[in-house]
TITORDREN-532661 format. One record per residue (C-alpha): x, y, z; residue number from 1; residue in one letter. Coordinates in Angstrom, 3 decimals. Layout:
# residues N
       c1       c2       c3 num residuo
        X        Y        Z NUM       A
...
This chain:
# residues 299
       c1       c2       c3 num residuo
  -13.876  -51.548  -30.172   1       X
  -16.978  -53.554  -30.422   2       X
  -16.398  -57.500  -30.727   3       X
  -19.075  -60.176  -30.155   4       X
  -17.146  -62.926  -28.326   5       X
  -19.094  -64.199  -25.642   6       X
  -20.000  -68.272  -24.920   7       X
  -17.951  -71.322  -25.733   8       X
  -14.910  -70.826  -27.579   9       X
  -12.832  -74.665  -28.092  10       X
   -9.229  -74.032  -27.701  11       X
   -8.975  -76.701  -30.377  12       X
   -6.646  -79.270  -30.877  13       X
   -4.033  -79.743  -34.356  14       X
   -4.167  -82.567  -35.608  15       X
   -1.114  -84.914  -36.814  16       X
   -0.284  -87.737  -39.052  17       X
    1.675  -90.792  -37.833  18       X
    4.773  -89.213  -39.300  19       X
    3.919  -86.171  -37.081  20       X
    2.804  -83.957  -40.111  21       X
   -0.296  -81.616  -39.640  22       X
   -3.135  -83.129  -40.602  23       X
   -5.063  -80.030  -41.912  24       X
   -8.160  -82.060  -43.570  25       X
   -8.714  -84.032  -39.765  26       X
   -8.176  -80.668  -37.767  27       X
  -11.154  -79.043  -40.042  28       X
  -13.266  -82.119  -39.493  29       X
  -12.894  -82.447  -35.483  30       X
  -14.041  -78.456  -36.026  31       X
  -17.057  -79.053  -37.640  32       X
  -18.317  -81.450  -35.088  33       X
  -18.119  -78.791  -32.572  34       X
  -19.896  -75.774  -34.972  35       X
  -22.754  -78.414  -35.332  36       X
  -22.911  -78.752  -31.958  37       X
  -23.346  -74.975  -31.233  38       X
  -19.856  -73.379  -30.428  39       X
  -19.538  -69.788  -30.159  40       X
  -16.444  -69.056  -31.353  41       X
  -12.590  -70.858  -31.866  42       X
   -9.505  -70.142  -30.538  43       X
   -6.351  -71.820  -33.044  44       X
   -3.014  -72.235  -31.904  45       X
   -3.719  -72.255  -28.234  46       X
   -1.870  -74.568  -25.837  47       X
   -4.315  -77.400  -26.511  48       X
   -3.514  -76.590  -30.094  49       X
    0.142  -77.060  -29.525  50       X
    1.662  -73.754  -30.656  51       X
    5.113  -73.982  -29.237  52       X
    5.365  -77.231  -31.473  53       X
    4.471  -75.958  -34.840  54       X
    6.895  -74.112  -37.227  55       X
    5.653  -70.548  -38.373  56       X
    4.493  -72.071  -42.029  57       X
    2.199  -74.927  -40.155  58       X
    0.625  -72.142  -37.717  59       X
   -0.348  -70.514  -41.144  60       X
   -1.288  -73.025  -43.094  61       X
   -2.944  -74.093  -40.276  62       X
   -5.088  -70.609  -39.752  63       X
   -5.568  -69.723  -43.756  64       X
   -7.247  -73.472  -43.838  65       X
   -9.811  -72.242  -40.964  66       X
  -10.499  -69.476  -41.392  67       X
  -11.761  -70.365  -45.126  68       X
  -13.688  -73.442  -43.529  69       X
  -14.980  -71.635  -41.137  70       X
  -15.891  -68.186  -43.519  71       X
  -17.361  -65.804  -41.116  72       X
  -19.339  -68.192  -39.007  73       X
  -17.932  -67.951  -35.258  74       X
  -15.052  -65.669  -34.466  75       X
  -11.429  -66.971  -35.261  76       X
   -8.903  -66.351  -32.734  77       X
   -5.559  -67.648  -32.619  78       X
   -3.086  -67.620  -29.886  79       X
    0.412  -65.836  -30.108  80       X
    2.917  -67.280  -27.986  81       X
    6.179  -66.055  -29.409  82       X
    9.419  -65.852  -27.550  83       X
   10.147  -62.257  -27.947  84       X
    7.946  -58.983  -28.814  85       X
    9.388  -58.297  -32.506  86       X
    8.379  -62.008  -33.174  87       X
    4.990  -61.508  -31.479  88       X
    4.499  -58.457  -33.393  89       X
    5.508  -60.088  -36.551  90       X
    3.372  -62.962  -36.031  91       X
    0.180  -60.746  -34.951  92       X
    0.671  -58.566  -38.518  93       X
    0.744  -62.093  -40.339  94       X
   -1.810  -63.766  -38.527  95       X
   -4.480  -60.776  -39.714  96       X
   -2.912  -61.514  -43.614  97       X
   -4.471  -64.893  -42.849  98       X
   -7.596  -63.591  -41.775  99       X
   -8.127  -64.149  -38.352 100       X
  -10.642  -62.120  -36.110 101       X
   -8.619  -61.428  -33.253 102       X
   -5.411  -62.350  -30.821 103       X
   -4.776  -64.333  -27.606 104       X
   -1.827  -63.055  -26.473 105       X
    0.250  -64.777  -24.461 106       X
    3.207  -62.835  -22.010 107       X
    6.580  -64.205  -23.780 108       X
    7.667  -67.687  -24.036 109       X
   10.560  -69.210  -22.023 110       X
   11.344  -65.596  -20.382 111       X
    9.767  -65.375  -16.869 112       X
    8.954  -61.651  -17.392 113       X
    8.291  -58.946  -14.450 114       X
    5.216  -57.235  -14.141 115       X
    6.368  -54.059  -16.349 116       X
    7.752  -56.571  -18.705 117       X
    4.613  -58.422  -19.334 118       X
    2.582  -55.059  -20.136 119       X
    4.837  -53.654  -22.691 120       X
    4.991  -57.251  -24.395 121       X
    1.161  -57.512  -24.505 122       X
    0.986  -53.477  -25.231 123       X
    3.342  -53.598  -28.159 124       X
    1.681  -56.513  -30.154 125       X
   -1.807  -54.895  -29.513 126       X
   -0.108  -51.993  -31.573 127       X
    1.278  -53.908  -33.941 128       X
   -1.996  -54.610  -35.248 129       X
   -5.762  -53.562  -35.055 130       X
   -7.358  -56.944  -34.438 131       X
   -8.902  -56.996  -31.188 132       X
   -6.921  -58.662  -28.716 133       X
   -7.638  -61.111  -25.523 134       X
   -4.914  -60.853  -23.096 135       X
   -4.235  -64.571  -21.570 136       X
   -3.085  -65.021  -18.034 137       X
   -2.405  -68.666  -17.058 138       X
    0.347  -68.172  -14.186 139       X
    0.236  -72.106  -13.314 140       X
    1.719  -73.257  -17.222 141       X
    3.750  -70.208  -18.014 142       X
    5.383  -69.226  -14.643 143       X
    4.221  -65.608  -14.870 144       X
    0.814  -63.690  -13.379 145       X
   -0.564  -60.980  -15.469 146       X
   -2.327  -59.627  -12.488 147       X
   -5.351  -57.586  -12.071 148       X
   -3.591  -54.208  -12.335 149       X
   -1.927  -54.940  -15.295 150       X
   -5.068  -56.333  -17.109 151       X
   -6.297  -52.725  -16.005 152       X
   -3.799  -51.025  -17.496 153       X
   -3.236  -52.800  -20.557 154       X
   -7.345  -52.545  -21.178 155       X
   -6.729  -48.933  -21.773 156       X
   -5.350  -49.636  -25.017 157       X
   -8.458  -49.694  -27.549 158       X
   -7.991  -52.862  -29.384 159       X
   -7.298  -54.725  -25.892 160       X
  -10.834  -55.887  -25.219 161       X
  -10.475  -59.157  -23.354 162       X
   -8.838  -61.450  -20.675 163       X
   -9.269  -65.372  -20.849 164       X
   -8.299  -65.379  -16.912 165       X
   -6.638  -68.865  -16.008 166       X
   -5.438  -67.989  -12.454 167       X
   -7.006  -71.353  -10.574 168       X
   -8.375  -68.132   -8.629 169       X
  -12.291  -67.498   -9.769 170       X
  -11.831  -64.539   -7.358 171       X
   -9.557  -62.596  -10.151 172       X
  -12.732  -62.101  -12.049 173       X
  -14.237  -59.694   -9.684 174       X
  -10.733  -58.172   -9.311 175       X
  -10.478  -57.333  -12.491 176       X
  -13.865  -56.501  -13.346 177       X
  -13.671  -53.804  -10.128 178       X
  -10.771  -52.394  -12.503 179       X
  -12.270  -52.343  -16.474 180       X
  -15.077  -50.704  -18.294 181       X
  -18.478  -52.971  -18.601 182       X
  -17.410  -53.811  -21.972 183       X
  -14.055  -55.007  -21.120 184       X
  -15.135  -59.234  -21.627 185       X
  -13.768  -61.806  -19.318 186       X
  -13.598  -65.112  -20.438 187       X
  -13.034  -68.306  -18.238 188       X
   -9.556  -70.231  -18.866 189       X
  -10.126  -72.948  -16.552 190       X
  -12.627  -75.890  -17.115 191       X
  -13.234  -76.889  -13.809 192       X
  -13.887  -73.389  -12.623 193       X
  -16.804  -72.777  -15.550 194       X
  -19.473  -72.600  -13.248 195       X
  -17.965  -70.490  -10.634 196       X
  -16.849  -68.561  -12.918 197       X
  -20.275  -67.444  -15.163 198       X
  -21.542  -66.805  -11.402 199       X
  -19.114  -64.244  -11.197 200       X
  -19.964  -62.666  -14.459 201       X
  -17.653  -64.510  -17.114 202       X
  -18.985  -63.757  -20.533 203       X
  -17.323  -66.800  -22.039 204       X
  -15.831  -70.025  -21.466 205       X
  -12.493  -71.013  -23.527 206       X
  -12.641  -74.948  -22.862 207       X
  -10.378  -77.675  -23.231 208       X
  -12.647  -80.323  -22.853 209       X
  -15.472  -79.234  -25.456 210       X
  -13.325  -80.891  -28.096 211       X
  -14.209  -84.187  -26.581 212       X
  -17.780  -83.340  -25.480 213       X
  -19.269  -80.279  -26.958 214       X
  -22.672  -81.245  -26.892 215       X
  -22.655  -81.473  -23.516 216       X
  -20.114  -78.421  -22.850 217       X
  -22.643  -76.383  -25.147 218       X
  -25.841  -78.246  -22.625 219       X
  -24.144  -76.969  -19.039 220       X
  -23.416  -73.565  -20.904 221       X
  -26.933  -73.135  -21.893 222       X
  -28.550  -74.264  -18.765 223       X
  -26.204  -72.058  -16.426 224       X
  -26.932  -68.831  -18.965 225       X
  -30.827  -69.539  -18.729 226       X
  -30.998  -69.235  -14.767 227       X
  -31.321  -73.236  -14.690 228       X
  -28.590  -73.222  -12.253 229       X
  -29.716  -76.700  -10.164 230       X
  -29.481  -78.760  -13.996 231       X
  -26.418  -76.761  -14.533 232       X
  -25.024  -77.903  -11.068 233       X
  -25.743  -81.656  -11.790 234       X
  -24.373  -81.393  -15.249 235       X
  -21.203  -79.852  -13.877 236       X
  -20.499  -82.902  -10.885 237       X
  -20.980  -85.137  -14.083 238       X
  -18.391  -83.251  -16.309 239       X
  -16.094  -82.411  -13.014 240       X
  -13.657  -85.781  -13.624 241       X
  -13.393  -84.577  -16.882 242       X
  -12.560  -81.051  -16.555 243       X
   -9.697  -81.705  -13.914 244       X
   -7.795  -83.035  -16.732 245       X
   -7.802  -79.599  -17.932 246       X
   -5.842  -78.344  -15.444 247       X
   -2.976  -81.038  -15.212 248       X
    0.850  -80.460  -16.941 249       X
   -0.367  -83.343  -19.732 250       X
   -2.964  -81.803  -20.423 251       X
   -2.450  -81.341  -24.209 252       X
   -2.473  -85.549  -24.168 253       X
   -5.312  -86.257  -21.799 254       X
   -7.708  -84.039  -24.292 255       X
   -6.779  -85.570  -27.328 256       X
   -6.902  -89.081  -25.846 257       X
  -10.713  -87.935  -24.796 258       X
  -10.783  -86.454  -27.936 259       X
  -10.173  -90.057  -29.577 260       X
  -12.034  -91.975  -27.168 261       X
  -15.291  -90.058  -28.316 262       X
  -14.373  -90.677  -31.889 263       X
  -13.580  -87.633  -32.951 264       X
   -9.816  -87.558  -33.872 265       X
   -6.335  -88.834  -32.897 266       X
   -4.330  -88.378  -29.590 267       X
   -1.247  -87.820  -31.581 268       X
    0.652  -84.834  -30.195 269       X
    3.978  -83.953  -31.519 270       X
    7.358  -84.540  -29.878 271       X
    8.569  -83.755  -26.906 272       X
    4.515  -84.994  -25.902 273       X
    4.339  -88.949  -26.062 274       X
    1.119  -90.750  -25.389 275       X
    0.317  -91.828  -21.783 276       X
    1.123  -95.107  -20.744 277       X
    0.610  -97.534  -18.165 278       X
   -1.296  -96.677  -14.930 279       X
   -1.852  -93.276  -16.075 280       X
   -3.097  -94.168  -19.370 281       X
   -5.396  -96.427  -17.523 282       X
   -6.135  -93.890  -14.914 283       X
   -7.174  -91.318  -17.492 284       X
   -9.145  -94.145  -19.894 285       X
  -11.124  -94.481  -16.489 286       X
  -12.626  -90.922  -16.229 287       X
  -13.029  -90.822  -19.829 288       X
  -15.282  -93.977  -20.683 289       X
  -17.338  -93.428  -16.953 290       X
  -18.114  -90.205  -18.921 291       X
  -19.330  -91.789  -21.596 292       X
  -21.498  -94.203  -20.171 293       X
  -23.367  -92.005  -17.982 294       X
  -23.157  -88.810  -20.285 295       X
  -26.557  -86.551  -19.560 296       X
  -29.550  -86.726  -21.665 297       X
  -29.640  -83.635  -24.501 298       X
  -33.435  -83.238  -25.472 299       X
């Protein structure tokens, strides 16, 4: 199955009213400013986009309302983090009704599945569908490793074309890449492991942080894809601070507070997430606004 994902793809933020309604007309805004800036692609309904906190309708409305803002300009993905397979499934047939371009499929919610487990979760919505599909390991949020092997074996199933690998282990790339057809694409789940991880042959980059600063996510992707690797390296010490907050449990909060901070949208995240307070607000206001004021020059 041919696909053309490849670059940045925002795992982009929902955005709420004070009443902790969606706020569909803000959510299509804050995309825009990242399309001008030169995104490659979008992934709805991720983590960052608070899935687990939306009801079925909002995840639709949500995705029907991009992908007609969007119409056809980057690939639309949207994550599918259900807590059993027959919702997955039913979810992944609904999601391509709303016109999506492909899946990030998530092993199941709550459930700390085995390794067999995992692969016949991931294998049955892939068949529940023909919409490409982007299997997502992230081991340190969800409590479960899709490992190498079983990104091997679940890339024999035609639609399954992708891994967004989120291990905290750049080595995995190579691992799985030793495994998969050339085609097979690897995208990068972990901010602060970007450049590491297009040195080990990432094709893309699914970012947290690019909601906040996509001009500049969009600068180190360009310079580190055009051989510039020394401006890429001083970029990335600049935008290190940053990306760490990727990888924390609050991570959902620190984004959209950057996300605010750069003007952009609201930190409002829907219950059980309250804003930061205190020390750690203060902490996290820190890293944001040194950002700011020393943010690198984009000709």
């Amino acid at each position: 199955m041919q696909i053309n994902w490849s670059g940045v793809f925002p795992a982009a933020t929902t955005q709420f009213n004070a009443d902790e309604s969606i706020n569909i007309p803000a959510t299509l805004e804050h995309l825009e400013v990242m399309l001008n800036a030169g995104i490659n692609g979008l992934v709805m309904l991720g983590t960052v986009g608070e899935n687990c906190s939306l009801s079925q309708a909002e995840k639709f409305a949500i995705l029907e309302a991009t992908v007609k803002h969007i119409a056809g300009r980057v690939p639309v993905l949207t994550g599918v983090s259900e807590y059993t397979t027959t919702q997955a499934q039913e979810f992944a047939r609904a999601a391509k009704r709303a016109g999506v371009d492909g899946l990030m499929v998530l092993p199941p919610m709550s459930y700390k599945a085995d390794g067999r487990e995992i692969v016949a979760h991931i294998r049955g919505v892939a068949e529940a569908t023909d919409l490409p599909v982007m299997v997502y390991n992230n081991p340190a949020c969800y409590g479960v490793d899709v490992s190498a092997e079983a990104v091997a074996e679940l890339a024999q199933i035609p639609n399954i074309v992708a891994v967004k690998e989120a291990s905290d282990d750049p080595r995995r790339l190579t691992d799985i890449a030793n495994l998969v057809d050339d085609d097979f694409v690897l995208f990068c789940g972990v901010d602060d492991l970007a450049l590491e991880s297009l040195a080990l042959g990432a094709h893309g980059w699914i970012s947290g942080l690019v909601n906040a600063f996509p001009q500049e996510n969009r600068l180190l992707w360009d310079l580190a894809t055009s051989g510039k690797l020394g401006e890429a390296r001083k970029v990335y010490r600049w935008y290190t601070p940053l990306l760490h907050l990727d990888t924390k449990p609050k991570l959902v909060q620190y984004i959209k507070l950057a996300v605010q901070e750069c003007g952009y949208g609201s930190e409002l995240c829907r219950n059980p997430r309250l804003p930061i307070c205190g020390e750690e607000r203060e902490e996290v206001l820190r890293i944001i606004r040194q950002a700011i004021a020393t943010r690198p020059t984009i000709n």
